[in-house]
N, C-alpha and C positions, 0 to 999 in steps of 0.2 A: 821626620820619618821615625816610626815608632822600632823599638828591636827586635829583631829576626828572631822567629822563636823557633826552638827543637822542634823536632816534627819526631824525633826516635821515643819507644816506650821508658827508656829511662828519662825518671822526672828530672827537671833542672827548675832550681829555685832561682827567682830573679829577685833578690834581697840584698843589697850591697853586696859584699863580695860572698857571703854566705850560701854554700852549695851544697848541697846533703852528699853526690857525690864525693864529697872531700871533708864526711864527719858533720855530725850534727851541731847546730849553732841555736841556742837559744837567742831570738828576738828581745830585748830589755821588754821588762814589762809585758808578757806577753799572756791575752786575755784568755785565747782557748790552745790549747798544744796538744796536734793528736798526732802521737807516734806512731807508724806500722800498723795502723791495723788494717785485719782482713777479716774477710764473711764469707762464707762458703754454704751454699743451698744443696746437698747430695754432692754431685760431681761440678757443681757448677762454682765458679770464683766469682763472685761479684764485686770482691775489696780487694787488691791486692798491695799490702802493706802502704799503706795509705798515709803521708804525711802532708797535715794541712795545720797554718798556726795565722791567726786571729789578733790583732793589735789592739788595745783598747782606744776608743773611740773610731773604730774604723768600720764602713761597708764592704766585707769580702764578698766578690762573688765567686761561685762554684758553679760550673759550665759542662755540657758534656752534654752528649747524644743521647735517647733514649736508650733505656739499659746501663749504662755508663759507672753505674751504683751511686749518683748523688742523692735521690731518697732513701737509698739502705744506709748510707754515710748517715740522715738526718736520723734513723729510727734507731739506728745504734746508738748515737748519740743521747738519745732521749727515751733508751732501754726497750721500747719496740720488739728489735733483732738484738740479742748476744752477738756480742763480736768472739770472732775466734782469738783463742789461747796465743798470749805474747803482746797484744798493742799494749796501749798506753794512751791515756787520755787526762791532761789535765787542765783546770781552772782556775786562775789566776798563781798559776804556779804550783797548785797544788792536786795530787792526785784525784780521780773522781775512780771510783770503784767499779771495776767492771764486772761481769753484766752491769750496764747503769742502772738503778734505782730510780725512777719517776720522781721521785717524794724526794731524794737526797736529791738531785739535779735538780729540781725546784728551788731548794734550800741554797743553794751555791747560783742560784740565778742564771738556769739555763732554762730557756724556756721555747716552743715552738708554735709559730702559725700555721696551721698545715694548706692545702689545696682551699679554693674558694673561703679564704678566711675561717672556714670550719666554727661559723655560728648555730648555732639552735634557732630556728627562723622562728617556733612558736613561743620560744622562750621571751621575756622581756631584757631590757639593757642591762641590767642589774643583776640579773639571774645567769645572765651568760658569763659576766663578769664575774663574779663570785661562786660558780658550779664548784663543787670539789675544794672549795675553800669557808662553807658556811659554819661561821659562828652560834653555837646555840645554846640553849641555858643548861644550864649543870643538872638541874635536878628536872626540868622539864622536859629538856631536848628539844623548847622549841626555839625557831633559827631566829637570831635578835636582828630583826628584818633594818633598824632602825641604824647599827650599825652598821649593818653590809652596804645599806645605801651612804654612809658615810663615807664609808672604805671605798666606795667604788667612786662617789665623787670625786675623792681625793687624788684615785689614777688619774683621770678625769685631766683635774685641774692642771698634770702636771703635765700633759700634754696642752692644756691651753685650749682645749676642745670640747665645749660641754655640751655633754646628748642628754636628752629627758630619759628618768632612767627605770621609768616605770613603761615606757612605749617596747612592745614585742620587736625585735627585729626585724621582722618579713615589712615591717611600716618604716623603715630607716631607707634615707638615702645610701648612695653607695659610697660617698664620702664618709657617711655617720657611721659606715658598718664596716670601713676601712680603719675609723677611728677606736671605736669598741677592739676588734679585734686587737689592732697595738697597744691596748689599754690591758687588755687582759693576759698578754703575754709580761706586760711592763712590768705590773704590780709586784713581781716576786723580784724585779730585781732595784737591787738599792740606787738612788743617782751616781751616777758614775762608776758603777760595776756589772756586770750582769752581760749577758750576749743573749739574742733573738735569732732564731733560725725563723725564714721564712720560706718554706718551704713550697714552690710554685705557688705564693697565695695569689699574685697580682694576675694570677691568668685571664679573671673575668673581669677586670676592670676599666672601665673608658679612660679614656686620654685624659677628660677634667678631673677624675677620681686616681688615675695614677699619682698624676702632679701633686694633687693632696695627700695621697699615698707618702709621697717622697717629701713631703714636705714636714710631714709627721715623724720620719725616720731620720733625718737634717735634725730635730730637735733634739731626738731621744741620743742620736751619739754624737751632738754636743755637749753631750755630761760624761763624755765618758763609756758608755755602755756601748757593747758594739754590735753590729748587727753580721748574721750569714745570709746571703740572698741567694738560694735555690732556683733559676730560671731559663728559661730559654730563648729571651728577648732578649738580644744582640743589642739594643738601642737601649737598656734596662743597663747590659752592665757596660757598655761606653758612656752611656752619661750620669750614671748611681754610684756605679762603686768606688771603692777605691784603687783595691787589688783586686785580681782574679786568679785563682787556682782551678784547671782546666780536668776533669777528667775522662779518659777514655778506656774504655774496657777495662774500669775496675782498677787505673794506675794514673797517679797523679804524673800527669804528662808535664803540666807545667804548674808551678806553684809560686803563688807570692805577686804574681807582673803584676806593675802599676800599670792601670789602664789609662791616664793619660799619656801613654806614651805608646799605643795600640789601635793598629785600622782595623775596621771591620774585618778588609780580607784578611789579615794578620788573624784575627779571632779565629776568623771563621776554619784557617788552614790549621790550626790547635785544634781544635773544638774534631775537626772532621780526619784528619792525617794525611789531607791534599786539599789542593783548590776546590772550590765549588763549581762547576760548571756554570754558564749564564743559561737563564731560561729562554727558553725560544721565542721569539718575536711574538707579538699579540698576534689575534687570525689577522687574515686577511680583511675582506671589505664584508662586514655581517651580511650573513645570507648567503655569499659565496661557495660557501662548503659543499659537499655533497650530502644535501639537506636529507634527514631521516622522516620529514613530515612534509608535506605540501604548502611551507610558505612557515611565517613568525605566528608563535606561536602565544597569543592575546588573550590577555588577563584583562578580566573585563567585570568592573566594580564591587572590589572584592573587599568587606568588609569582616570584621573580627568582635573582638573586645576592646582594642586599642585603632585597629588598620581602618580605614573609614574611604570607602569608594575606590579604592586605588585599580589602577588601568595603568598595562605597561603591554608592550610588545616585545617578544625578545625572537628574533633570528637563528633560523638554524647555523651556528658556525659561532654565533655571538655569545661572550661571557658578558655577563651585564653581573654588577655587584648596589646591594641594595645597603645602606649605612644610615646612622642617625646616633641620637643617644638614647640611651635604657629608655625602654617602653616607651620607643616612637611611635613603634608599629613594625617596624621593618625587621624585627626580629620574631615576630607573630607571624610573618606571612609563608615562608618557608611550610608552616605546618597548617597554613589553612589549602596552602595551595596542592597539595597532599592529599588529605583528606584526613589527618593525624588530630586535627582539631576542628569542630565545627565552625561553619562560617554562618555570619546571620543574611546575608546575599555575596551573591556574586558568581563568576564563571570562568573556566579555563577553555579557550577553545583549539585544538591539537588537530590538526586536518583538519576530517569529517567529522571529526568526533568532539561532541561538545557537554564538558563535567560541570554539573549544577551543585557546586559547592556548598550549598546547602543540605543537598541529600550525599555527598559525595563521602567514600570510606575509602582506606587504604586501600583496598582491594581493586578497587574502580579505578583510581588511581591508577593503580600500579599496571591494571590492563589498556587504561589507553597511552601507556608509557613513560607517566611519572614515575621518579626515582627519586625519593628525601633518605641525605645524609644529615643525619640529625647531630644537634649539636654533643648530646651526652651519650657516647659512645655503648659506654658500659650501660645506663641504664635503659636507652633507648633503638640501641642500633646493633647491640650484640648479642649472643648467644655465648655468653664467656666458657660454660663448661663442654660448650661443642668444639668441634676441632676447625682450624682452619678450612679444610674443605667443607665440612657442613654448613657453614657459616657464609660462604661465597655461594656454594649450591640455592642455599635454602631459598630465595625466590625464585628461582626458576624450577624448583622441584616439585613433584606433584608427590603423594603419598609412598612412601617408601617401598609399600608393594607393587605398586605398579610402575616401579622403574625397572626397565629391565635390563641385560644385561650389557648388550651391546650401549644403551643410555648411560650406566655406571662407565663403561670406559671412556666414552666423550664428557660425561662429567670431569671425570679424573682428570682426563688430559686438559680441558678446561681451566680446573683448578691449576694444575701447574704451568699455564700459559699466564694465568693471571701472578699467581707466586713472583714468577720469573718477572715481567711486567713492573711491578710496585717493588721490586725487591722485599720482598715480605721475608725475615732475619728472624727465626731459622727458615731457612726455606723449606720445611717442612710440612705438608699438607696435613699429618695425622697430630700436628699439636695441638694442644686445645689452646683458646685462645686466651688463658688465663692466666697464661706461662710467658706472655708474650710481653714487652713492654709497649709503652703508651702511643706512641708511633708508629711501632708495628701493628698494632691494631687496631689505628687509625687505618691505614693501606689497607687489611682488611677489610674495615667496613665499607672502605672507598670501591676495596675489588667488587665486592658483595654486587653495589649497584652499577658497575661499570660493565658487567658481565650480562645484565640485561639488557646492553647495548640502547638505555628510555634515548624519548624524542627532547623531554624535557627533565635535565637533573636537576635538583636543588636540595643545594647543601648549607649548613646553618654552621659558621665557623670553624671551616674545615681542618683550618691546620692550628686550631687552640693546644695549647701546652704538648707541643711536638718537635723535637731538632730540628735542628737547620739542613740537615742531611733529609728527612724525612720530608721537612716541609717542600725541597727542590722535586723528590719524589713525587709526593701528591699534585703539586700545582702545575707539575709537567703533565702528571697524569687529567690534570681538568685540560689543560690547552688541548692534549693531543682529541680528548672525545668533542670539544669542540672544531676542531678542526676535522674532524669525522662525520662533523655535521648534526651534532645534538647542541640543543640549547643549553646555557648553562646558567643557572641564576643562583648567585651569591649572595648571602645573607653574613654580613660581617661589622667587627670594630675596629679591626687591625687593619691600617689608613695605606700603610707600607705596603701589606700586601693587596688589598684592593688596585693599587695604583698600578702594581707590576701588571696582576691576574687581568684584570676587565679591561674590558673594551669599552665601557660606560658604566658610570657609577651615579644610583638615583639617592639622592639624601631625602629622608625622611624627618620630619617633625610634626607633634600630635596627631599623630595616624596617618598622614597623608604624604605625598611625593611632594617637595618643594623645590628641588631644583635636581637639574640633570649637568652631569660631567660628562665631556667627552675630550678625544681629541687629546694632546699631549697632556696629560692632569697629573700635579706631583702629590705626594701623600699631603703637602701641608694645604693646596686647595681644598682635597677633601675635611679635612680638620675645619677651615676657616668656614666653609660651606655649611658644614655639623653644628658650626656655635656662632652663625651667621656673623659674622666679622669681630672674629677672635683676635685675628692675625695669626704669625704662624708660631708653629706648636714652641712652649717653651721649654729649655732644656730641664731635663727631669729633678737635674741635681748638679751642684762644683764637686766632683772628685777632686780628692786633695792626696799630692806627694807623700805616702808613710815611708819612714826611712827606717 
């Protein structure tokens, strides 16, 4: 049984007997050491004196809700945000300057991965390696191309991973573009010094490129170097880390706990400041519901760029989840079956009403009751500088002048039914939603489509780089509209939650539907079904004891 952890805003360190409570204690050898620091946005506190310290050769993980301040934690560290007046920040024992310096943190071997590995997709291997680091001649200025490919071999090698280093990224597997990325944070730091923040990089990554993910980071802090793991996958840091430093609303609630000695619900009660609620049973028997359309609603030879004939029926009541690996197809379908992307044949049929994918647009879509939750919030599903209410309104609003007024009050009210609903944090209708953090804005977009009550929803990785608090929010919120009797089709990689969410899960490979789950299915069927007889998933990583 792992130990009972605080649940109070005062942090407690779980480092032999060392308690900040009771006076500061330097760790031996201690890789990264941030004292007190704090960050304040106007009236708002997002750090509140903040103590978190880094071991050398060790995987910390840093855990918390969205909002919680663990990416203001990563950008102050990496000079982004100025931290306010009084912390303290040091590496390998020695001061780092605050405001931090980019150029001097480089030099001292702090370096960061940010969200989706943060590669230049047009750029080649070589060039994304090397950006901001090019060698060039003294008197020419131009960039001694012959070295840079040297230099970046050399990261390269030391990983034991060699990419061709003249090929553009956007042509790299997601192993190959997991590898660059740790390559190009490495470079500045020397074997056996240096720390890596990775900040939410692993969000978009499958289960065979995680594994290789973690397999690459097993290497690197083998020498010594240590790594900060920014995330929200509960399974990330019970089988990755080592420690974990927990924060909530800006206070390191808990700092230091060795996670083999931590359950899930243990995390999960850190992480959240209570239990988590269980999610409510799968629906009933598909089709049961009190259907919003006249029967299943059948997808019928719907092909793409990668999707190739696929035919599925899905019931009103029914969550059906579609999975596979990168560009099966089943991550294309979501937006053919929309009208978000052109299909080269195929058809959705919704009662009476039947959309020729072909000629089919959002708009048609949207009027025979389709509703796409797209995977990229920000770029494809929000209106960031409109407010919360605008944002929920805007599909069901018709031109601003011809709403009238008695319409603005059932708007309104609306709005704050759905607020209420998704717990959307602030709950306030007139924020914009730029203010909001990454899970609150998630539930936005969710509200957005849930308020137009479609027959058939489909959402593309609904609860991607979202808390465990949010994610219970949203998946409750997909059960209850299926249980209201809307279809719901799930386009996902996270095996975990597929298995809770659906009531049937279709695995894809090269373009097409290969087998169907039903019935009691554990995440690791799905996994074995994805890499046709994998067996089951391997653990990510050995956490090891730091004392």
């Amino acid at each position: 049984m792992g130990p009972e952890l605080s649940l109070t805003a005062e942090p407690v360190v779980h480092e032999g007997n060392a308690s900040i409570r009771s006076g500061r204690v330097e760790p031996a050898g201690t890789r990264l050491s941030v004292d007190d620091v704090s960050k304040t946005f106007g009236r708002y506190r997002a750090l509140r004196n903040v103590h978190l310290d880094v071991v050398p050769g060790e995987v910390h993980g840093l855990i918390g809700q969205n909002g919680s301040g663990k990416s203001t934690l990563a950008k102050v560290l990496t000079g982004y945000h100025p931290a306010d007046p009084g912390g303290r920040v040091l590496v390998d024992g020695e001061p780092l300057r605050l405001p931090v310096r980019p150029l001097e943190a480089r030099r001292r071997g702090l370096a960061v991965v940010h969200q989706s590995l943060g590669l230049v997709e047009d750029m080649t291997v070589v060039e994304n390696l090397r950006v901001g680091r090019f060698a060039a001649n003294r008197f020419t200025r131009a960039i001694r191309w012959r070295q840079e490919r040297d230099d970046a071999a050399a990261v390269l090698e030391r990983l034991g991973r060699p990419v061709r280093l003249d090929l553009p990224v956007r042509s790299l597997t997601e192993e190959d573009r997991a590898t660059v990325a740790i390559a190009r944070a490495l470079q500045d730091a020397e074997a056996g010094r240096g720390i890596i923040i990775f900040d939410e990089s692993t969000r978009s990554l499958t289960r065979r490129s995680l594994e290789h993910f973690y397999e690459l980071v097993d290497g690197v802090v083998a020498t010594g170097t240590s790594v900060l793991l920014i995330t929200h996958h509960l399974e990330e840091v019970l089988q990755a880390t080592d420690r974990v430093t927990v924060l909530r609303d800006g206070v390191a609630v808990e700092r230091g706990v060795p996670t083999a000695e931590l359950t899930e619900r243990e995390l999960v009660r850190a992480v959240m400041g209570r239990p988590l609620e269980a999610l409510a049973a799968k629906g009933t028997t598909a089709g049961e519901g009190p259907g919003r359309g006249s029967g299943p609603v059948a997808i019928r030879g719907v092909t793409g760029t990668v999707a190739t004939g696929v035919d599925l029926d899905v019931a009103p009541g029914e969550v059906v989840g579609v999975t596979g690996l990168a560009a099966s197809g089943h991550d294309e379908l979501p937006y053919l079956l929309t009208g978000a992307r052109p299909a080269r044949a195929g058809t959705v049929q919704i009662g009476s009403t039947t959309l020729d994918l072909t000629r089919c647009d959002s708009a048609r879509a949207m009027a025979a009751g389709v509703a796409l939750v797209p995977e990229s919030r920000a770029d494809e599903g929000l209106a960031l500088d409109l407010t919360v209410a605008d944002n929920i309104s805007l599909p069901r609003r018709r031109s601003r002048s011809a709403v009238f007024p008695l319409e603005r009050r059932a708007e309104a009210g609306s709005v704050r039914e759905w607020v209420h609903a998704l717990d959307v944090r602030p709950p306030d209708p007139s924020t914009t939603v730029d203010r909001l953090s990454g899970g609150n804005q998630q539930k936005v977009l969710l509200a957005k489509w849930l308020a137009t009550r479609p027959t058939l929803l489909v959402l593309h990785e609904p609860t991607q780089a979202v808390d465990v608090g949010a994610r219970q929010v949203i998946t409750s919120a997909i059960r209850r509209a299926a249980d209201d009797g809307c279809a719901v089709l799930v386009s996902g990689t996270d095996e975990t939650e597929l298995a809770l969410l659906c009531d049937r899960v279709v695995v894809f490979r090269e373009g097409g539907a290969v087998e169907e789950l039903t019935g009691d299915f554990s995440p690791d069927d799905i996994v074995h079904s994805i890499f046709a007889g994998s067996g089951p998933r391997k653990t990510l990583r050995a956490p090891r004891r730091v004392d």
